[in-house]
Every structure is written in structure tokens, then in C-alpha cells.
C-alpha positions in Angstrom: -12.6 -18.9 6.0 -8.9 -19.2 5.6 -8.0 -15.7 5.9 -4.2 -16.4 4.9 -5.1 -17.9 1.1 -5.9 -15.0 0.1 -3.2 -13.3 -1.6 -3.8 -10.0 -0.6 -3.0 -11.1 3.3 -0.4 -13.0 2.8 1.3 -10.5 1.1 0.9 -7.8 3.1 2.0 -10.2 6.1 4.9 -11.1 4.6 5.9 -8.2 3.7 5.3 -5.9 7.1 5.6 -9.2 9.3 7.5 -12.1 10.8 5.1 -15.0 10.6 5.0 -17.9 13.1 2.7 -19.8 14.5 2.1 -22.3 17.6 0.0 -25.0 18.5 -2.2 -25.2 21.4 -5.7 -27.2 21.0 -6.7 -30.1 19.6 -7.9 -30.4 16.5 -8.6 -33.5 13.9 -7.5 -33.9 10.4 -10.2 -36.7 8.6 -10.0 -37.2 4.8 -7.5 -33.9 4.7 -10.1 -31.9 6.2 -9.7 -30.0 9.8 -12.3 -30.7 12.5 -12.4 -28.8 15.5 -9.6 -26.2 16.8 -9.4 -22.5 16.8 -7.5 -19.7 16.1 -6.1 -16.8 17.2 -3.8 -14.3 15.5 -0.9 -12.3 17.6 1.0 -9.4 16.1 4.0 -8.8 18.2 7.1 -6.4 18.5 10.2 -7.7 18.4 10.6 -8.7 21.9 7.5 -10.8 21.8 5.4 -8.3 23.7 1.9 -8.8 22.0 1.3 -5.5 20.0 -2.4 -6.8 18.8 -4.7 -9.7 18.9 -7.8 -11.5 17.0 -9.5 -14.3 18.7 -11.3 -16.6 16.4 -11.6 -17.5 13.0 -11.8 -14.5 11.1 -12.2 -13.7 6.9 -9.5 -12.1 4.9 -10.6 -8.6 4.9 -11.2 -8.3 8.6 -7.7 -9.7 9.0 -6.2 -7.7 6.6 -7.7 -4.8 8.0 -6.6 -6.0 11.7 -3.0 -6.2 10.6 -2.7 -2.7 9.2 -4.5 -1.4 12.3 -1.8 -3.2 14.1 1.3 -2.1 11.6 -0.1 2.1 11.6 -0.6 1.8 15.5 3.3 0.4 16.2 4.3 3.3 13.8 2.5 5.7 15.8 3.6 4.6 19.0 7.1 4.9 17.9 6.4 8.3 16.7 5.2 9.7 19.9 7.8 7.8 21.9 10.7 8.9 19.9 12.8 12.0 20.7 12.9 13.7 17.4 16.5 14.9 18.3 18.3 12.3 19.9 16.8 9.1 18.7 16.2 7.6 21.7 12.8 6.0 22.7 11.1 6.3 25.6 9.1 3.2 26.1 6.8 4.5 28.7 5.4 6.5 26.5 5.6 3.9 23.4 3.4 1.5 26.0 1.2 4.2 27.1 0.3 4.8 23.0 -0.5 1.3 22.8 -2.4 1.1 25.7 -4.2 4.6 24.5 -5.3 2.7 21.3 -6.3 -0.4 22.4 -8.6 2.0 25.1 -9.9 3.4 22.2 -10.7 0.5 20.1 -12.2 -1.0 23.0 -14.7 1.8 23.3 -15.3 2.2 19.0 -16.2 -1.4 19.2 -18.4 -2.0 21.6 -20.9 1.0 21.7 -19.5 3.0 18.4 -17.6 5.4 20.4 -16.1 7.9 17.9 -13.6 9.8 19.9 -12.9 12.4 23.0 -14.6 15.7 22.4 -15.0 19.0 24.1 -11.3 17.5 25.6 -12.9 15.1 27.3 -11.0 12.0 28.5 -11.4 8.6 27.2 -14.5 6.6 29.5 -12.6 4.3 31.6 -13.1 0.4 31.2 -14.4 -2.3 33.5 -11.8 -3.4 36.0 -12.7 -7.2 34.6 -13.3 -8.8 31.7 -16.4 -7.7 30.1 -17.8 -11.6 29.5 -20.7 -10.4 27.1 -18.9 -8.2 25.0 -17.4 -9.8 21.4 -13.9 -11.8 21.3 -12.3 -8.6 19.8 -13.8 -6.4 22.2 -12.4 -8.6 25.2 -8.8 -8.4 23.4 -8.7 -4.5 23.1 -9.5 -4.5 26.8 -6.8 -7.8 27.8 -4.3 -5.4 25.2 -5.7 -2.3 27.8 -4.9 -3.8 30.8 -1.7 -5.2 29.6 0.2 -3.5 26.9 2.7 -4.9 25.0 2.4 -8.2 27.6 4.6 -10.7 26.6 2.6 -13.7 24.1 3.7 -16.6 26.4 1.3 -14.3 29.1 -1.2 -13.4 26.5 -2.1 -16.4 24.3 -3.3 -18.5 27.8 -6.7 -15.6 28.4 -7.1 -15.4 24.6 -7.2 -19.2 24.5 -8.9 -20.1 27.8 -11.0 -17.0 28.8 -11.7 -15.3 25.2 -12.6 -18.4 23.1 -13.4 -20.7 26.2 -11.0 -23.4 24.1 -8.8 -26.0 26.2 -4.9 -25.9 26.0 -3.6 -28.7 25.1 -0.2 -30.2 23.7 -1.4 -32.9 21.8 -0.3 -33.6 18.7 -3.1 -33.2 15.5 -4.7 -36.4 15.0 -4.9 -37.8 11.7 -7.7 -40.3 10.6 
């Protein structure tokens, strides 16, 4: 399942993207093969406030189709936050777009929610982590409660509370 072989993501990463990455479980490497570890990929603005997140191991077009959701919702956010005019931003109002469509994904992904109608408001979400809900569920409501958190805040509940992995500092093993 690596995602990032295929062309088509790695392209449009590198082309809409800065790409990074950081270690932070163990994992093994025996006969040039990994054993063990996890992922998780972060899309962030420039300040390193996470913009978008997805937990686990994931296939190409599911990524692919993660990072343009993540690319068209910063454009949209800085759309609504920008004063036409003068230019300037307002970044409550960049946040609260953020937070707006991580509320909404939350809601589309767990029970198919398609959208307010009739005017009505967006249902609220659980004031805790919904535990039996999906890993990208859980993200859209960490990215709810916390928009544009900075990654060094973020990666920690991905890592420990979303995919239940250890942090560790360790280097990779080799055998």
C-alpha cells in the first residue's frame, strides 16, 4: 500500500506541496522489508498549523483524493478570509472555515451527512473523542476541536489516541 509510488500522488504532492516527514515509532527493516510502524499524513500551512490529517496506512487514491480535499479547502478558507479590497486576511475567519469543513467532514463520514438544509445549522459534535468512530472520522473531529493546531500538538493524539501506536525515538532497526 505505498500510496507515494504512485506517480499520480507524488506528483500532485510535489507540485501543490512541501513534503517532509518525521519519525516517531518503531519499526524493523529485515531482508529490506518493513515490519511494524505506522503512518500518518499531515498537510500543513506554512506556519506548521496542521491544515488536514490521515491516520493510517492508506492507498494512493484515497490519499490523492485527501490531499486535494486538503489543497481546495485552504483555497477556500483563504477566499472567505480575504478582504477582496485590501488584501488583508482575517485569520479568525480563515480558522473558522477550516474548523467549518473539518465539522462537516466529520458529519459526511460518519453517518453520510450530506449538508445543512432548510438553513439549518451543522449538528454539533461530541465534546470527546468519539473512540468507535473510524481513524479519519476521529481526525475531522481532533481538526474540529482544534483548527489549524500546530503538528508538534497534533501528531502526539494522531499517534497515541487515533492509531493507539507508541512514540518512540528509536532509531529503525535493521536485521
Amino acid at each position: 500500500m505505498n500510496a507515494l509510488a504512485d506517480s499520480r500522488v507524488a506528483d500532485y504532492l510535489n507540485e501543490n506541496f512541501i513534503c517532509t516527514y518525521l519519525k516517531v515509532g518503531t519499526l524493523q527493516i529485515v531482508n529490506g522489508q518493513k515490519q511494524g510502524g505506522n503512518v500518518a499524513s499531515y498537510f500543513c500551512v506554512y506556519d506548521g498549523g496542521v491544515l488536514h490529517a490521515v491516520p493510517g496506512q492508506t492507498n494512493a487514491n484515497k490519499l490523492l483524493s485527501e490531499a486535494r480535499w486538503a489543497y481546495e479547502t485552504r483555497k477556500s478558507a483563504l477566499t472567505f478570509s480575504t478582504d477582496l479590497v485590501s488584501g488583508e486576511r482575517n485569520m479568525n475567519k480563515y480558522m473558522e472555515q477550516v474548523r467549518k469543513s473539518h465539522h462537516e467532514r466529520y458529519h459526511a463520514e460518519q453517518n453520510g451527512w450530506s449538508g445543512p438544509r432548510n438553513g439549518r445549522a451543522l449538528p454539533p459534535i461530541p465534546a470527546t473523542m468519539p473512540r468507535n468512530l473510524g481513524q479519519q472520522v476521529q481526525a475531522h473531529w481532533l481538526l474540529t476541536k482544534g483548527p489549524l493546531a500546530k503538528i508538534d500538538t497534533v501528531y502526539p493524539v494522531v499517534w497515541t489516541q487515533i492509531l493507539r501506536e507508541q512514540l518512540s525515538g528509536l532509531p529503525v532497526a535493521k536485521r
